[in-house]
C-alpha positions in Angstrom: -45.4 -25.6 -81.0 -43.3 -24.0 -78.0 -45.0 -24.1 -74.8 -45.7 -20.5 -74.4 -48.8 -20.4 -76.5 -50.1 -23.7 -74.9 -49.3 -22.3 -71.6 -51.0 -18.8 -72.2 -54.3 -20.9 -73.7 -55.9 -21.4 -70.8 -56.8 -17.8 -70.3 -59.3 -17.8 -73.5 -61.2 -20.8 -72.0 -61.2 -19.7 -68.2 -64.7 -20.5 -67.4 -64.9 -23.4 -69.1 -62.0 -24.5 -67.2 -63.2 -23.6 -63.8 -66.6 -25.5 -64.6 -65.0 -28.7 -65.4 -62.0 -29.3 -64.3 -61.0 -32.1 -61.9 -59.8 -31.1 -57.7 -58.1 -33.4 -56.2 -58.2 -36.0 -53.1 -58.1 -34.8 -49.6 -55.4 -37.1 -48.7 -52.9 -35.1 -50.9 -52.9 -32.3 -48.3 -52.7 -34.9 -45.3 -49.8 -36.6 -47.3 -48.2 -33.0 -47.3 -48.9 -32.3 -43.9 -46.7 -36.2 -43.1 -44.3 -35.3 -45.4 -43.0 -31.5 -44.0 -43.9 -32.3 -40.2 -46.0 -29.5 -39.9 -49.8 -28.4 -40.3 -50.9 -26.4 -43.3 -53.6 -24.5 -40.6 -51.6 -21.2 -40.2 -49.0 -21.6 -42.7 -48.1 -18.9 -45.2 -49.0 -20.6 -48.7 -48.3 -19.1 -52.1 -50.4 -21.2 -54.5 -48.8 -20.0 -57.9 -50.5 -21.1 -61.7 -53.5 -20.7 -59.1 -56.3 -20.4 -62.1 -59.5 -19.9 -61.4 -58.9 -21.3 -57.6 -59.4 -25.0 -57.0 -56.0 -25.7 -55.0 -56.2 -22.5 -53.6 -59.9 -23.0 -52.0 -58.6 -26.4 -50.8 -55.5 -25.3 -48.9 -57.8 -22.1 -47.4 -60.6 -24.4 -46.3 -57.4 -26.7 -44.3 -56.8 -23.4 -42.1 -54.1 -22.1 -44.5 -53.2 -18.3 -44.6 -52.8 -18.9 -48.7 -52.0 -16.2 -51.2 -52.8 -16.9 -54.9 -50.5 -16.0 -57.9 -51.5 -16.4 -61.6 -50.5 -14.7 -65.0 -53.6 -14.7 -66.5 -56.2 -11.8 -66.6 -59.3 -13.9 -67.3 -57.7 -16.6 -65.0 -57.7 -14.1 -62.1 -61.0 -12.8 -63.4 -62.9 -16.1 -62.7 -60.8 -16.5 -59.2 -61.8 -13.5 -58.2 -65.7 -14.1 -59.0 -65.5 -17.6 -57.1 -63.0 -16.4 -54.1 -63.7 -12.5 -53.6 -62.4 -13.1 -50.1 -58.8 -14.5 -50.9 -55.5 -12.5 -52.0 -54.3 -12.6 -56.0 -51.6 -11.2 -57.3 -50.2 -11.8 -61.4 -46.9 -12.9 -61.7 -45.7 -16.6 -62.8 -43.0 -18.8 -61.1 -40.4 -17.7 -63.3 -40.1 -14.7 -61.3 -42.6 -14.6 -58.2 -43.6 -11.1 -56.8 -43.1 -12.5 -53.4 -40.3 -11.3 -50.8 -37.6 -13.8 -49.8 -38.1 -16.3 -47.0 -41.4 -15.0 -46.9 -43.6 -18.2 -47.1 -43.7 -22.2 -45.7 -45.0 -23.6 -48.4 -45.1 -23.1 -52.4 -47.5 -25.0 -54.5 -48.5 -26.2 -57.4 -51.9 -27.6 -58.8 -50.9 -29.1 -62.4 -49.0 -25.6 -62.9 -45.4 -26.7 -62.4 -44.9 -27.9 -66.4 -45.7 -24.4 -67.5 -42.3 -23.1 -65.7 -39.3 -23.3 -66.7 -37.4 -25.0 -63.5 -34.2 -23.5 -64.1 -35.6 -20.1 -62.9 -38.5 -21.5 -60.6 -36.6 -23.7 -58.8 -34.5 -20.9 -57.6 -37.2 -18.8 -57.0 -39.4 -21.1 -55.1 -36.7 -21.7 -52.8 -35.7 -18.1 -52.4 -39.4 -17.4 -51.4 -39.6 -20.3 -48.8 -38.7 -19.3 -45.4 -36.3 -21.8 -44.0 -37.5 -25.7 -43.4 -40.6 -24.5 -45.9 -41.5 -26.5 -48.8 -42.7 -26.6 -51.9 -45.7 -29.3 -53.4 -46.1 -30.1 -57.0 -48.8 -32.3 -58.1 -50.6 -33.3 -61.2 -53.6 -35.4 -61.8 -52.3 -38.3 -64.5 -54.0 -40.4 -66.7 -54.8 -44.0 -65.1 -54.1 -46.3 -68.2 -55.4 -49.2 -66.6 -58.6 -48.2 -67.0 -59.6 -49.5 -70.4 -61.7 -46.8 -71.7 -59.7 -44.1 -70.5 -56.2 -45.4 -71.9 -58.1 -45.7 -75.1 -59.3 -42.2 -74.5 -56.1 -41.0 -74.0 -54.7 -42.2 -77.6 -57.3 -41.0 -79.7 -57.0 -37.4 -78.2 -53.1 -37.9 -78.5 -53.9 -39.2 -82.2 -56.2 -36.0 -82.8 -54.2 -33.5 -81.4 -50.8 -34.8 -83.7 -48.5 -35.5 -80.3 -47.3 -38.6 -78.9 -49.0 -40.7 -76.0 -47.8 -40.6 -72.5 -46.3 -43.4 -71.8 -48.9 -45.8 -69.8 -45.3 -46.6 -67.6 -45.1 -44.1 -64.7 -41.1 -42.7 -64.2 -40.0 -43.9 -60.7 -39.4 -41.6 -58.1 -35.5 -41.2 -59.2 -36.6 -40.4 -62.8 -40.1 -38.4 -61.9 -37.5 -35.8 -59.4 -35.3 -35.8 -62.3 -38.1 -34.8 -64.9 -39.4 -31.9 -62.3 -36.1 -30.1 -62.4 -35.4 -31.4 -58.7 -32.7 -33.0 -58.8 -30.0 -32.1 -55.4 -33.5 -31.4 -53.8 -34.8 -33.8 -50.5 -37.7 -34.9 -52.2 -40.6 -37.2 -51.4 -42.9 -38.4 -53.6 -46.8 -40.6 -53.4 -49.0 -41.2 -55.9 -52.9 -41.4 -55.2 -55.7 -43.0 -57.1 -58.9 -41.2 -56.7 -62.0 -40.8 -58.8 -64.9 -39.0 -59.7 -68.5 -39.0 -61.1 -69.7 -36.2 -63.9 -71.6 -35.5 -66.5 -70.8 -36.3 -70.3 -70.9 -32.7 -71.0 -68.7 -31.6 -68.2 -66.0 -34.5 -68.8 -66.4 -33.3 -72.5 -65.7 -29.9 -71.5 -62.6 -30.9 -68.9 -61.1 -32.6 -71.7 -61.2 -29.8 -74.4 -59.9 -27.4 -71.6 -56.1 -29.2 -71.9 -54.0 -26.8 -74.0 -53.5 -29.4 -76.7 -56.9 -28.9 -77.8 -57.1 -25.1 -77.0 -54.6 -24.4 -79.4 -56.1 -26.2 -82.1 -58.7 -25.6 -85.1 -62.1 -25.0 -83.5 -63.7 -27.3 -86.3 -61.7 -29.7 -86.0 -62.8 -29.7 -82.1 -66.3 -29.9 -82.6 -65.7 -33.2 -85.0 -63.5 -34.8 -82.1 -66.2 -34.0 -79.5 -69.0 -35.3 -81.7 -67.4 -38.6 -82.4 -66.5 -39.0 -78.5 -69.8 -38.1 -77.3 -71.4 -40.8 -79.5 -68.2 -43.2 -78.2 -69.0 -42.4 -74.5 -72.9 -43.2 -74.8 -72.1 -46.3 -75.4 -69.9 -46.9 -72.8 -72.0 -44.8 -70.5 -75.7 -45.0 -71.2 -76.8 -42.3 -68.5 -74.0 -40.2 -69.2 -72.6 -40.5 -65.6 -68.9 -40.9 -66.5 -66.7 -41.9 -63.1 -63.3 -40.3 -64.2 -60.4 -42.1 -62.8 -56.7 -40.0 -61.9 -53.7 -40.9 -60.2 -52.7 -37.4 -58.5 -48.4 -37.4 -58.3 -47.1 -35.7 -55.7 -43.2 -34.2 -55.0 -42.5 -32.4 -52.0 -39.2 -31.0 -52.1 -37.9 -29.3 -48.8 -35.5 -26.3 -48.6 -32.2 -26.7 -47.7 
């Protein structure tokens, strides 16, 4: 299956997907903030891939002047109910409805892999005002966490693709992978966790694309057989999900 359809999937599960899905760790916006030199209180921000507004909240509530961009209606729909108060417009980052030079920063909250870079790239940088930057970051799978790098292959095993590989790319490899290559790029990674429900880490889960796209019986058997997996392993149904957010900064030239 092409990415399109997996990309465009998110949009039939948009509520779901605002519910449940994970943030991420403060630090990531201090580590920005060391990384470019400069604060993100009273930057211009385009947040693109924004969905239903997690990033976007986060970069407001540091001071940022932040202006959201997504392609989806229902996407935009539930951004709108949760942040009536900040600026979306629909486009993707294949071709941003943004004027040149007209931002400091360009982000990314686990959006970037929907783009092709070949034609974001370019327009990231054509966006970014000079010594602006744009911030990609996703939160990855910690596979030294037992249950969750089992986790990990029975969903891979369910939805018929391969597993990640529990090796992270070093930084030479993980610029390389994120169509960055001739780009001044830094890169941290940050381990960071956090404490939910069994339904709501069920829900997160079933809100990736992979299963989105797939047979909704089939669903409900995987999410049957988990739920009876995970009260095992968590009897009050507390589950402390574990990430590793990885972050690239690339800087304009």
């Amino acid at each position: 299956m092409s990415s399109r359809p997996r990309a465009q999937s998110f949009d039939a599960a948009a509520a779901q997907y605002a519910a449940s899905r994970p943030s991420c760790p403060p630090d990531l916006f201090d580590c920005i903030e060391e990384f470019t030199g400069r604060p993100l209180a009273g930057a211009r921000v385009a947040d693109v891939g924004a969905g239903a507004g997690i990033a976007t909240a986060l970069l407001s509530e540091r001071g940022a002047d932040v202006m959201a961009v997504e392609p989806g209606e229902a996407m935009a729909a539930e951004f709108h109910e949760a942040l009536p108060d900040l600026p979306i417009v629909r486009g993707d980052g294949n071709a941003l409805p943004l004027a040149d030079g007209s931002h400091d920063f360009v982000t990314y909250a686990q959006s970037w892999r929907w783009t092709d870079t070949d034609r974001s790239v370019p327009e990231a940088l054509r966006v970014l005002r000079p010594g602006g930057a744009l911030a990609i970051w996703w939160n990855t799978t910690a596979f030294d966490v037992p249950w969750i790098h089992a986790q990990h292959e029975r969903i891979a095993d369910h939805c018929g693709v391969k597993p990640a590989p529990a090796v992270r790319p070093n930084d030479s490899e993980a610029v390389r992978l994120a169509g960055l290559t001739g780009l001044r790029v830094m890169r941290r990674q940050m381990r960071w966790s956090r404490v939910v429900s069994l339904d709501t880490h069920l829900a997160n889960i079933t809100s990736r694309s992979a299963f989105l796209v797939h047979d909704a019986a089939h669903v409900r058997a995987f999410l049957a057989d988990e739920r009876r997996r995970l009260r095992d392993a968590f009897p009050d149904e507390a589950v402390e999900e574990v990430y590793v957010v990885d972050l690239l900064v690339a800087a304009r030239p």
